[in-house]
C-alpha positions as CSV (number, residue, x, y, z in Angstrom):
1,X,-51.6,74.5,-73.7
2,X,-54.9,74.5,-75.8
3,X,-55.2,72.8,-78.7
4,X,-55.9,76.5,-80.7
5,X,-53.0,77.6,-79.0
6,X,-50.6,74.4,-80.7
7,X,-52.2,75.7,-83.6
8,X,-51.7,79.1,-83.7
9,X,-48.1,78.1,-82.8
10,X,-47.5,76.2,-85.5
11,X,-49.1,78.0,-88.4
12,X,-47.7,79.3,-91.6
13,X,-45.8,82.5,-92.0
14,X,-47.8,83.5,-94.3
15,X,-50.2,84.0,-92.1
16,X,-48.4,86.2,-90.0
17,X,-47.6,88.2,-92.6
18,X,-51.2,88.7,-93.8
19,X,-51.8,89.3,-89.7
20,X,-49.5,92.2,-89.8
21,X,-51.2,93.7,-93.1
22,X,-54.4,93.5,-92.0
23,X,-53.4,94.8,-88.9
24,X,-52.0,98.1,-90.1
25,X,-54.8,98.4,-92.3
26,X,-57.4,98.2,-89.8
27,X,-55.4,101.0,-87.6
28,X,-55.3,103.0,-90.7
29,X,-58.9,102.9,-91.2
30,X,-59.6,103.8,-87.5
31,X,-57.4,107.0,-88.0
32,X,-59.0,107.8,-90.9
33,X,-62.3,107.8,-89.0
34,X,-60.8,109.7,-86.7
35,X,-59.5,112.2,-88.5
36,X,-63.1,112.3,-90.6
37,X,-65.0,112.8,-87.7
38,X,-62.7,115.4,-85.8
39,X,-63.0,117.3,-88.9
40,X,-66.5,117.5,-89.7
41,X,-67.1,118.4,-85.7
42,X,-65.0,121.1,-86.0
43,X,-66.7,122.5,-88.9
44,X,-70.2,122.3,-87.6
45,X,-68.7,123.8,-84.4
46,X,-67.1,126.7,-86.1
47,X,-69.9,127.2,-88.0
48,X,-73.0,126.9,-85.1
49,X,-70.9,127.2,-81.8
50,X,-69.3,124.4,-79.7
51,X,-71.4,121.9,-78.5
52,X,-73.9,122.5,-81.2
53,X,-75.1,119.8,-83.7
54,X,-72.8,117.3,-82.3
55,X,-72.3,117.8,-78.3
56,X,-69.5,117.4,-77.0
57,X,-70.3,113.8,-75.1
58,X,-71.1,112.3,-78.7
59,X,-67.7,113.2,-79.7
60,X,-65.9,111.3,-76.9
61,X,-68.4,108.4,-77.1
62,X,-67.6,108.0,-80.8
63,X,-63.8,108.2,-80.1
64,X,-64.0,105.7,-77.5
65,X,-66.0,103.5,-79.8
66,X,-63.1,103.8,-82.0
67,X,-60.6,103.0,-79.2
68,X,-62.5,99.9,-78.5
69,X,-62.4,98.3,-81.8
70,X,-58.5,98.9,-81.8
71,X,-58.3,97.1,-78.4
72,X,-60.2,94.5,-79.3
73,X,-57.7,93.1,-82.3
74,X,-54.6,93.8,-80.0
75,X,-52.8,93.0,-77.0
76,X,-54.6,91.1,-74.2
77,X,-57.9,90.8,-75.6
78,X,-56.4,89.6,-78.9
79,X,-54.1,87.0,-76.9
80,X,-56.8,86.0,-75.3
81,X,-58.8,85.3,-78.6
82,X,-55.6,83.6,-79.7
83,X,-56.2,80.6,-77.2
84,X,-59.8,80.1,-77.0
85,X,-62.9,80.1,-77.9
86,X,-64.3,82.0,-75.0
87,X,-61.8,84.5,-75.4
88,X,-63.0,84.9,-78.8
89,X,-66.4,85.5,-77.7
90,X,-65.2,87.8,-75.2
91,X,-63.6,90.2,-78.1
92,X,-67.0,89.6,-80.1
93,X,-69.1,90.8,-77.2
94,X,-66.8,94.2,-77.1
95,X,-67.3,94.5,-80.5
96,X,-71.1,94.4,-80.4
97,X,-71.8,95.5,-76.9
98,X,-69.3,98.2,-76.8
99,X,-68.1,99.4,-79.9
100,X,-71.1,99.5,-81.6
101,X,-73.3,101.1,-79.4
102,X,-70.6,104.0,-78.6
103,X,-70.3,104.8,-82.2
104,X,-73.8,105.0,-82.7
105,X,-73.9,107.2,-80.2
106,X,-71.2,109.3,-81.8
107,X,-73.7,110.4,-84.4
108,X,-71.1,110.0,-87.1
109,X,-73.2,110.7,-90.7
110,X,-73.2,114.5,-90.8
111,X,-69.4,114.5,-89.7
112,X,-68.1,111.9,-91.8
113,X,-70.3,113.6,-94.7
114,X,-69.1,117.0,-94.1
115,X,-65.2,115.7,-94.0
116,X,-66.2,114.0,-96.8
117,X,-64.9,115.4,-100.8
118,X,-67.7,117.2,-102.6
119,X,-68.0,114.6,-105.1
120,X,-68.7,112.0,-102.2
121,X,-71.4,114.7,-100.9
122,X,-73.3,114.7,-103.8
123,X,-73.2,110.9,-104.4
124,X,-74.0,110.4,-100.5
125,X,-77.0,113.0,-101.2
126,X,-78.6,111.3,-104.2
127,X,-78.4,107.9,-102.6
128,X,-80.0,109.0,-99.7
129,X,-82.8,111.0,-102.2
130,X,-83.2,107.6,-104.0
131,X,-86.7,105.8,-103.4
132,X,-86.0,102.4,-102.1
133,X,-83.5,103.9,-99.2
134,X,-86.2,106.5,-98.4
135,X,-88.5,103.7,-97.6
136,X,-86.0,102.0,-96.0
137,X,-85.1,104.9,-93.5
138,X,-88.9,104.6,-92.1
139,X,-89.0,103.2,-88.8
140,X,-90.5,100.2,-89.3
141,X,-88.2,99.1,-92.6
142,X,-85.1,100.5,-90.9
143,X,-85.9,97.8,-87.5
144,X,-86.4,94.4,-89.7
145,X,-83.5,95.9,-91.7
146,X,-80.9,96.6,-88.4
147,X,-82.6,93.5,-86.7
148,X,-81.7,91.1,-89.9
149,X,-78.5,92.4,-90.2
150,X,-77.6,91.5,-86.6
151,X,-79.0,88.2,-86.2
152,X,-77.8,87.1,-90.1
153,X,-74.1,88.3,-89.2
154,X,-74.6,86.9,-85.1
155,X,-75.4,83.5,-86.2
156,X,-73.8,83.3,-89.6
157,X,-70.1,83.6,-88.0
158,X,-70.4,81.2,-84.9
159,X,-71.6,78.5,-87.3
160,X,-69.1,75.8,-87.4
161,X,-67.7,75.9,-90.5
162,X,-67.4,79.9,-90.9
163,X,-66.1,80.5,-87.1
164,X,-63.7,77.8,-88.5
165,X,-62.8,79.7,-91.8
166,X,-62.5,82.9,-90.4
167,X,-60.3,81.1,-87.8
168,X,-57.7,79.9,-90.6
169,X,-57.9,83.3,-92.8
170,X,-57.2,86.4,-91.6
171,X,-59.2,88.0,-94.5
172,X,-62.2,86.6,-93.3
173,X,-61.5,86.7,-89.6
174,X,-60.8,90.6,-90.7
175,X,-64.3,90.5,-92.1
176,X,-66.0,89.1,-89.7
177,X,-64.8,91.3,-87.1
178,X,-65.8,94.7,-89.3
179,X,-69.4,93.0,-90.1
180,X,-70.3,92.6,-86.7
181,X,-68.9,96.4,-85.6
182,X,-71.3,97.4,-88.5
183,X,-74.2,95.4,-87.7
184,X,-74.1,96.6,-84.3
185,X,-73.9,100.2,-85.2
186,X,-76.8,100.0,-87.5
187,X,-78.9,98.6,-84.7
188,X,-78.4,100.8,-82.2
189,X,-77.9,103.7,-84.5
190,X,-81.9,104.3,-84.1
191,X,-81.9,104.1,-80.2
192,X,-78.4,106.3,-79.0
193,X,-78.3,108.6,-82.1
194,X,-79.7,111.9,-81.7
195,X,-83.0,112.4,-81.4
196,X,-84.1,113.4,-84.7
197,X,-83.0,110.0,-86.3
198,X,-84.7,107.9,-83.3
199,X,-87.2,105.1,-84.1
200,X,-90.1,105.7,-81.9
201,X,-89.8,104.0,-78.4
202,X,-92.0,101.0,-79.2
203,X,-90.1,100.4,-82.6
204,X,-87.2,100.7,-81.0
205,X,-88.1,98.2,-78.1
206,X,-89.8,95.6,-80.5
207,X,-86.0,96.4,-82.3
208,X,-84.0,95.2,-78.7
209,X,-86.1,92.6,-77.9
210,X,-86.2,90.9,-81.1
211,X,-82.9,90.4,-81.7
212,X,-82.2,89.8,-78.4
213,X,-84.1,86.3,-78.6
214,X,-82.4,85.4,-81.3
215,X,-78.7,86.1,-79.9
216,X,-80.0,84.3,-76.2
217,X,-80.9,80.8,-78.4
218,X,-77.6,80.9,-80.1
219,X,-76.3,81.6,-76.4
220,X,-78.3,79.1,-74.7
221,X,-77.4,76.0,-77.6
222,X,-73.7,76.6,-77.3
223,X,-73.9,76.1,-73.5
224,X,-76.3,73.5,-72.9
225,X,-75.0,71.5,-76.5
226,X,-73.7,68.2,-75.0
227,X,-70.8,67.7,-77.2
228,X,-68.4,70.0,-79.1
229,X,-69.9,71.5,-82.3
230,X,-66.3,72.9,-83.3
231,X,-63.1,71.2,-84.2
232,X,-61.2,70.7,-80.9
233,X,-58.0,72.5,-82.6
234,X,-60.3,75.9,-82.8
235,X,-61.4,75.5,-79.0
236,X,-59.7,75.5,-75.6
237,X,-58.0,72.7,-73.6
238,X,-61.0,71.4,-72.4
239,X,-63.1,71.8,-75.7
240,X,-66.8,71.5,-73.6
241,X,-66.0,74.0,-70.9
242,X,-64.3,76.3,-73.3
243,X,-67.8,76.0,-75.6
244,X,-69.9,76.6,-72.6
245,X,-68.4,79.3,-71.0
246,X,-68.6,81.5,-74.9
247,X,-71.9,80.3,-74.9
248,X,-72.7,82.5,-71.2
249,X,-70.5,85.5,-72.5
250,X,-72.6,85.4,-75.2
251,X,-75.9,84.6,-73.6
252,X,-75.6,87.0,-70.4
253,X,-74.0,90.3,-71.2
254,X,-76.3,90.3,-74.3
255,X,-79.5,90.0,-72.7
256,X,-78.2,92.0,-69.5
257,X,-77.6,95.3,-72.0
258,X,-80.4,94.8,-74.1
259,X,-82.6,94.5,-71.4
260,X,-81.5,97.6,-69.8
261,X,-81.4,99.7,-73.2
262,X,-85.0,98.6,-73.5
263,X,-86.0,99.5,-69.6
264,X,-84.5,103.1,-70.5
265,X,-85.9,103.8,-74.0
266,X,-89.6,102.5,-72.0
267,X,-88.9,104.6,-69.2
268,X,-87.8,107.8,-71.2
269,X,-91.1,107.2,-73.0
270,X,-93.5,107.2,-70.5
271,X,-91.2,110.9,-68.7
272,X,-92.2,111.8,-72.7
273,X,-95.7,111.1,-72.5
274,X,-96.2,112.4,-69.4
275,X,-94.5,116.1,-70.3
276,X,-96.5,115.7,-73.4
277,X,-99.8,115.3,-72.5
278,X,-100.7,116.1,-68.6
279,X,-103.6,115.2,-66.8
280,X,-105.2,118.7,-67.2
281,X,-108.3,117.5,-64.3
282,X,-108.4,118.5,-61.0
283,X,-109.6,115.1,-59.2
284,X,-112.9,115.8,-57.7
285,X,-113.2,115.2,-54.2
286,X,-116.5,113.2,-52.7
287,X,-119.7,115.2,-52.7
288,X,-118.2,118.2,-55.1
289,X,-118.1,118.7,-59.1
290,X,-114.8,118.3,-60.9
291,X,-112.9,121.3,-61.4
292,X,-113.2,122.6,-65.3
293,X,-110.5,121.6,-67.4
294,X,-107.8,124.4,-67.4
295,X,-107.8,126.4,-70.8
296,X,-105.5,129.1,-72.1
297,X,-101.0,129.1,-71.7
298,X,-101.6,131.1,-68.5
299,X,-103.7,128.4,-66.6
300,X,-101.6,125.2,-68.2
301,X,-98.8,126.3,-66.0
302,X,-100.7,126.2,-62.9
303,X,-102.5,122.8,-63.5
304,X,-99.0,121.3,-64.5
């Protein structure tokens, strides 16, 4: 049995009791979501058709974003969490690589706005009017923004002595878990969200890639570090192995989906620029002119 385990075991009731709370809070707030974005679909479906707005696969993508986050906080995965350090990773990585990008991908803000009370609207509408968020909603603001915001809460909870805090309070183990779902779902907000919202392509590769590096040295320190750099009682029964291994689950899946995002948005950008602007010349063969460049809607069909 791990040390974290002996821990776990042997830790106050209190605690469990503040488990249970948060707990039931946490499932309350996913059904509130729920029932938020159910209803602002159906009113932007009654109102422009089914499927319109919001399609249909954005809908189940946001609900299984939502089904993620519960699983990650209960039964295996949360057991798992309970008795190491890998295990914990593990449930990060769902949280950031999973949940995060499929409620991005959801395109939550106009649901959860409509759903929202009227006084709410016209708050949400005078923020988003405001000068300092207009600025930051341009591409380039909104990438250091969604980038920062992923590396400060990446690094900032798998430091010693936070990972260790949020290890013996469940407030802070509660709020480590929702700042990580909502740094992820800022940051890939800009690259699954619909396209009217989208960074451009290169933004939004200079947006994987960079905090990508980042996440891949915090990977690569905790499995090549040579000692321990947490208390043995928060780590696995063999503390080294148990380090090493969260250090690949962070280090692997991370740069393995970013790297694929980043290969798709490139891709998808080069089909764009290529329906957007065709080569409208005929290649000349040896010995005769080039053709004329095609003019007029009637000829641009042929060419292309």
């Amino acid at each position: 049995m791990s040390a974290l385990t002996l821990y776990r075991a042997h830790g106050s009731g209190s605690g469990d009791v503040a488990d249970g709370l948060l707990t039931m809070l946490s499932v309350a707030v996913v059904c509130l979501l729920a029932a938020g974005y159910g209803r602002g679909v159906q009113e932007l479906w009654a109102r422009r058709g089914r499927g319109r707005v919001v399609a249909g696969r954005r809908a189940t993508a946001f609900a299984a974003g939502l089904v993620v986050v519960l699983a990650a906080d209960q039964g295996p995965v949360h057991r798992l969490a309970e008795s190491s350090y890998a295990g914990h990773m593990a449930q990060h990585m769902l949280l950031l690589l999973v949940a995060g990008p499929l409620l991005a991908a959801g395109a939550a803000g106009l649901p959860l706005t409509l759903a929202a009370p009227l006084p709410v609207r016209r708050l949400l509408a005078r923020v988003r009017a405001a000068a300092p968020v207009r600025r930051l909603r341009r591409p380039a603001p909104y990438a250091l923004l969604a980038a920062g915001a992923q590396t400060l809460a990446l690094w900032l909870w798998h430091l010693p002595g936070p990972y260790v805090a949020a290890v013996d309070r469940p407030v802070l183990h509660a709020a480590e878990h929702l700042s990580l779902v909502a740094a992820a779902w800022l940051l890939w907000a800009p690259v699954l969200g619909p396209a009217r919202h989208r960074t451009p392509p290169p933004v939004s590769l200079l947006l994987l890639v960079g905090t990508m590096l980042p996440a891949s040295a915090l990977g690569a320190a905790l499995t090549f570090a040579p000692d321990p750099v947490y208390p043995a009682r928060v780590l696995g029964a063999d503390p080294l192995a148990d380090q090493q291994l969260a250090g690949l689950l962070m280090w692997a899946p991370m740069d393995l989906v970013v790297l694929v995002a980043a290969l798709a948005v490139f891709l998808g950008w080069l089909h764009r620029l290529d329906r957007e602007r065709p080569n409208s010349l005929v290649t000349a063969r040896p010995g005769r002119p080039a053709a004329p460049p095609a003019t007029g809607t009637a000829t641009e069909g042929m060419v292309r």
